[in-house]
N, C-alpha and C positions, 0 to 999 in steps of 0.2 A: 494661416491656412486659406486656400481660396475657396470658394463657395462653392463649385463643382464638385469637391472631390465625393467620390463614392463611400460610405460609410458603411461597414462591416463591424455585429457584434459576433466576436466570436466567446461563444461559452463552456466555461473551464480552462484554465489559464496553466496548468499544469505542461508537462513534456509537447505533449502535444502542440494544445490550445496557445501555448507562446511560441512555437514555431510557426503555426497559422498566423497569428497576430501580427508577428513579425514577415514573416513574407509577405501579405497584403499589405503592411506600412512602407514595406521597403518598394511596392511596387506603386505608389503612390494613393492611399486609401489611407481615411482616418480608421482606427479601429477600438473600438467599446471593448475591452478584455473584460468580461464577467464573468467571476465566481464566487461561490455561494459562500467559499469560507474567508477567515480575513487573510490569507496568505494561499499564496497561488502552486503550492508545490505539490497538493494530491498525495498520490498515494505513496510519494516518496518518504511522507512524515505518517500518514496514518497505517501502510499498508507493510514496509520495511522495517525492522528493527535496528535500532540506533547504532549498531556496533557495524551496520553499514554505511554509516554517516560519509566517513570518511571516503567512501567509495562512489557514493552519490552526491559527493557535495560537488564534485563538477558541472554533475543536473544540474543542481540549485543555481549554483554559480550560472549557467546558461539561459536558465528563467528572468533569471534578475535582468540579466546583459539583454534578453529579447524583449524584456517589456520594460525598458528604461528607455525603448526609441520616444522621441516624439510626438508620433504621432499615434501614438497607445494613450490611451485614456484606461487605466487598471479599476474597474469596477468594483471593491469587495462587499462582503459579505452580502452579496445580493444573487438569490435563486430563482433562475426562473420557472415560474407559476408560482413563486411564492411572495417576492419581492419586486416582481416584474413580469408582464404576461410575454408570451408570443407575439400576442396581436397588438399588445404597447407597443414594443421595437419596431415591428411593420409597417405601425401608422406613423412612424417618425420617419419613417423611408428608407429605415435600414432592413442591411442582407443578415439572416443572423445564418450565422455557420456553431453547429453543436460540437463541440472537438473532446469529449470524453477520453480517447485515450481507449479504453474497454467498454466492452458490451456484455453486461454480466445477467443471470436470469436467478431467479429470486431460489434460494432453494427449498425445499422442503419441512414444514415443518416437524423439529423431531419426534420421534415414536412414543409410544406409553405418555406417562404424566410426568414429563420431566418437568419441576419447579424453576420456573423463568429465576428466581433468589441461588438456583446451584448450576446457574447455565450463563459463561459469557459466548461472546463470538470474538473469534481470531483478532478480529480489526478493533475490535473493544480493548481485548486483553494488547494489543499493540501499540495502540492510542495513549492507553495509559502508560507505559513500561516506557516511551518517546519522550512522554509530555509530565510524569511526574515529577513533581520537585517544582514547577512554576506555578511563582504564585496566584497565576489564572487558569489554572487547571482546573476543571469542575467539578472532577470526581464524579463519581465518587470513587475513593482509592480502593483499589485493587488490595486483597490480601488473599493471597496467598496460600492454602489450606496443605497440612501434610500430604494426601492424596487426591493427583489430580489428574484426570483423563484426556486428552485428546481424541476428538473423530473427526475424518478425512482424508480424502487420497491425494493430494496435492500439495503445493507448495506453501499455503496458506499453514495449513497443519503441518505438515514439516519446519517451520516455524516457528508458529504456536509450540510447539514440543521441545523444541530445543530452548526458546526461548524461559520455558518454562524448570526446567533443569536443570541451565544454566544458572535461573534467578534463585530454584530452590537451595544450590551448591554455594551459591555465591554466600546468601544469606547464613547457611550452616559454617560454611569457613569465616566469616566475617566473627562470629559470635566465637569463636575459637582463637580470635587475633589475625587472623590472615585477611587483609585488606585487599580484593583483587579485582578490579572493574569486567564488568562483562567482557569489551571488549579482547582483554587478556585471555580471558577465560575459552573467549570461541577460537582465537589463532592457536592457544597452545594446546588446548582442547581439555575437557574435564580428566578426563580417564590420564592423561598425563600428567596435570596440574596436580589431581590429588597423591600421583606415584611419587611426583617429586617432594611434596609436603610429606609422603611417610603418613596418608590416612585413607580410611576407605569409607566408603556410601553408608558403609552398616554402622560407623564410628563417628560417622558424622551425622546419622538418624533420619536420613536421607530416605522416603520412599518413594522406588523411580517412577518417573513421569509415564503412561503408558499412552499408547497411541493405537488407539484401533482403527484398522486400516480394513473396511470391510469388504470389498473385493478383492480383498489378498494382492502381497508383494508384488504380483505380475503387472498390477494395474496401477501399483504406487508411482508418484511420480511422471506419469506416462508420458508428458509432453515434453518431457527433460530429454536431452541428447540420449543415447544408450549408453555412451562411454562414460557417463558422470551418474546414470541411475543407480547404480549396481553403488560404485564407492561412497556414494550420498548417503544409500540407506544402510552401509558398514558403517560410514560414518558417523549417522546419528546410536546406532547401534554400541559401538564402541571408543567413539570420541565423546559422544555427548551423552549417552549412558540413558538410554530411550528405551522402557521397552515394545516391543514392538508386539501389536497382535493382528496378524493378520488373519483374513478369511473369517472374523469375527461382526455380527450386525448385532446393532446398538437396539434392544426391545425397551429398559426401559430404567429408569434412575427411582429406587424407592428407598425407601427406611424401613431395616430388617431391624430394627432395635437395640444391635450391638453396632449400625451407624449405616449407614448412606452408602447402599452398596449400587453399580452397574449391572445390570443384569444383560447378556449378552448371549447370544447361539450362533455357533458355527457352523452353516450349512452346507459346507465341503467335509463335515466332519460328521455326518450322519444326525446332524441340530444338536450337537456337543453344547452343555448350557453351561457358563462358567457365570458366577457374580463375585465381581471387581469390586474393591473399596476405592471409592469415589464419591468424594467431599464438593468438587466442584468439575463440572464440563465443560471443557472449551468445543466452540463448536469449528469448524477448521475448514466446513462442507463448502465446497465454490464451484459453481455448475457455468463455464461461461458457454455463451451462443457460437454460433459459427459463421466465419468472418467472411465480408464480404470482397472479394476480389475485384467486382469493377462497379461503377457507379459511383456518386461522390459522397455518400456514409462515411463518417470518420469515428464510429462507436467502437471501432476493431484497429487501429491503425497496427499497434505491435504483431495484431494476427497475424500481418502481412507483409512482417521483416523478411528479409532473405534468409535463410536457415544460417546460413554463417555467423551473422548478425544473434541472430537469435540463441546461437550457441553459448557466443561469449559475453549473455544477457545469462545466461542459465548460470557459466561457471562462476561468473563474480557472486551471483547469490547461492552456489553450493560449495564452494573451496574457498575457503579464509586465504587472504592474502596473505603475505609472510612481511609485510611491517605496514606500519601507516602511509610509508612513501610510496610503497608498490600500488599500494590502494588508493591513493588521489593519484598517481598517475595511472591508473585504470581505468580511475572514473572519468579523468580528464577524456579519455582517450575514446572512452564509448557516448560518453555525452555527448561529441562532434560528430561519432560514427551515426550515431541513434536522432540528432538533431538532422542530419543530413536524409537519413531514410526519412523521417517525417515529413522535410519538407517535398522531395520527390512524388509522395504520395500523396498529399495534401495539395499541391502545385491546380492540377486540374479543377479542383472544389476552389480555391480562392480564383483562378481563369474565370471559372463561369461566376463567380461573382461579383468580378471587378467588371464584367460585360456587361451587365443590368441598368437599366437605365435610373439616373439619381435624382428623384422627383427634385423640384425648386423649396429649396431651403433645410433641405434634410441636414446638412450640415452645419444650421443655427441650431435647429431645434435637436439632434442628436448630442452636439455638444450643451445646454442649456441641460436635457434631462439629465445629461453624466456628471456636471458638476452640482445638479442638486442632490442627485442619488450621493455621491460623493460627499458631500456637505454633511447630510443626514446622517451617514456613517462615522463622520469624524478623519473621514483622510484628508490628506492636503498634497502631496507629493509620493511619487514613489518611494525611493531613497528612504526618505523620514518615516514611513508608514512600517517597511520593512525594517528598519532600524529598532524603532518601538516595538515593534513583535518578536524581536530576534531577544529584545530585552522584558520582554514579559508577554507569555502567551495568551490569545484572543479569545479561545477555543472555551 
């Protein structure tokens, strides 16, 4: 590499951050890929449920392929302000470009005394349901309680709920003799799968998942297409056997002494108070910011897909494909669409950084920090790095 070149950390190495990486390499820039976890894929392992593996593995596969160039140096398990400041990277003389992907704002804390021991969050309860079964999973494991609530109006909890339903059906048919992986379970869908077996919710001791939706159906789902809202929330309704409470606010989680009931009012309903049995809460709540249209910000990038784009980001994650092959050629198919919007939008943010002038020697002492950081973590190559993780997870 010659001494001149401009050096660019970009951080978060995910959809985005490897299309960034990748475009300033390819335009001749070294580039630092730093993220804080040891595998660069986001929110496609922590955020997605596994039975869309298939469908994002094209993503995956696009990560790998972007940050296997050359002139990527892949950073992991390193956070900045945690592992590394701001003002470390600057004094080396690099551009750091932040490439999150979303802009998310923290949400509220829940109401009454809910016990942090009977409350996950979405991405908790997702994390695990992804990543259990490997031997470096950290737990702690997830089990699973007869009755279990969801809150949220969005896709996180649309989810979360399904995911939850599916895993309670799965477990009750399994215990029966009926071996059947998630993924079956969501294409063929529950409410079929059990017609076809000859058993129902109440024979299998099944008590349904609910889902309080507390600004009512109207608001459910709201960023989804209109044509896929309406059959999404049938869907979970009567494919995936969810019940649904809408127009209900979550007051408070206590112990009536016959067990761990929800307490809830619905204030479309004149403060109509119902108390739900409910053993454990998923929290499903996702408040994101609002995206910014020009400037070179890249904490929104997907806010700013083309709506077309955006639609057929929506139907892969609400309509089950109809086999495995439909679904990697989907995913194949939106990865390239989705890697191309990226770098379009990102294009302007790596211009003004390949512009900047690249103090003398930034590209000794930029690569000298990345192969210690590098060292201290224990990587050596990408390829190898990825390999070991794909065979035992980091997390």
């Amino acid at each position: 590499m010659s001494a001149d070149k401009r050096v660019i950390a970009v951080v978060g190495c995910a959809t985005v951050g490897s299309e960034v990486a990748a475009l300033a390499a390819e335009a001749g820039a070294l580039v630092l890929a730093i993220d804080e976890a040891p595998r660069p894929y986001g929110e496609l392992e922590s955020s997605v449920p596994s039975w869309h593996l298939a469908l994002v593995g094209g993503s995956i596969g696009r990560i790998d392929e972007n940050l296997a160039h050359p002139d990527i140096a892949f950073v992991p398990r390193t956070g900045l302000g945690r592992d590394v400041s701001l003002e470390a990277l600057e004094a080396l003389g690099v551009t750091v470009i932040e490439a999150t992907g979303r802009k998310r704002e923290s949400v509220p804390a829940l109401p009454g005394s809910v016990d942090a021991a009977y409350c996950l969050s979405a991405d908790a309860l997702m994390s695990w349901f992804n990543r259990r079964g490997h031997l470096a999973w950290p737990g702690p494991d997830v089990v699973l309680p007869a009755h279990v609530a969801v809150v949220g109006n969005g896709l996180a909890a649309f989810e979360a709920a399904r995911l939850v339903s599916i895993e309670l059906h799965r477990r009750a048919l399994e215990e029966r003799g009926h071996v059947i992986g998630p993924e079956s379970l969501v294409r063929e869908g529950l409410a079929a799968t059990l017609k076809r077996l000859g058993v129902t919710t109440e024979q299998l001791g099944v008590a349904p998942v609910s889902l309080v939706i507390s600004e009512g159906l109207d608001a459910f789902l709201l960023d989804a297409p209109t044509a896929l809202r309406g059959a999404a929330i049938d869907a979970l309704r009567t494919r995936d056997l969810v019940n649904l409470l809408p127009g209900f606010e979550l007051v408070d989680l206590v112990d009536r002494g016959a067990g761990r009931m929800l307490s809830l009012v619905n204030t479309r309903a004149e403060g109509f108070v119902l108390s739900h049995a409910c053993e454990l809460l998923v929290d499903g709540r996702e408040v994101r910011a609002g995206h910014q249209a020009t400037g070179s910000a890249l904490s929104d990038v997907f806010g700013r897909f083309e709506p077309s784009l955006l639609d057929k980001l929506w139907e892969a994650r609400l309509v089950p494909a109809r086999s495995d092959e439909a679904a990697i050629m989907r995913g194949e198919v939106l990865a390239e669409a989705v890697g191309s919007a990226v770098r379009e939008l990102a294009r302007a943010t790596v211009d003004e950084a390949l512009a900047r002038p690249c103090p003398a020697g930034t590209t000794e002492r930029a690569t000298a920090w990345a192969r210690g950081r590098q060292d201290a973590v224990g990587f050596d190559d990408y390829a190898s790095w990825i390999g070991a993780t794909r065979r035992r997870w980091l997390y």
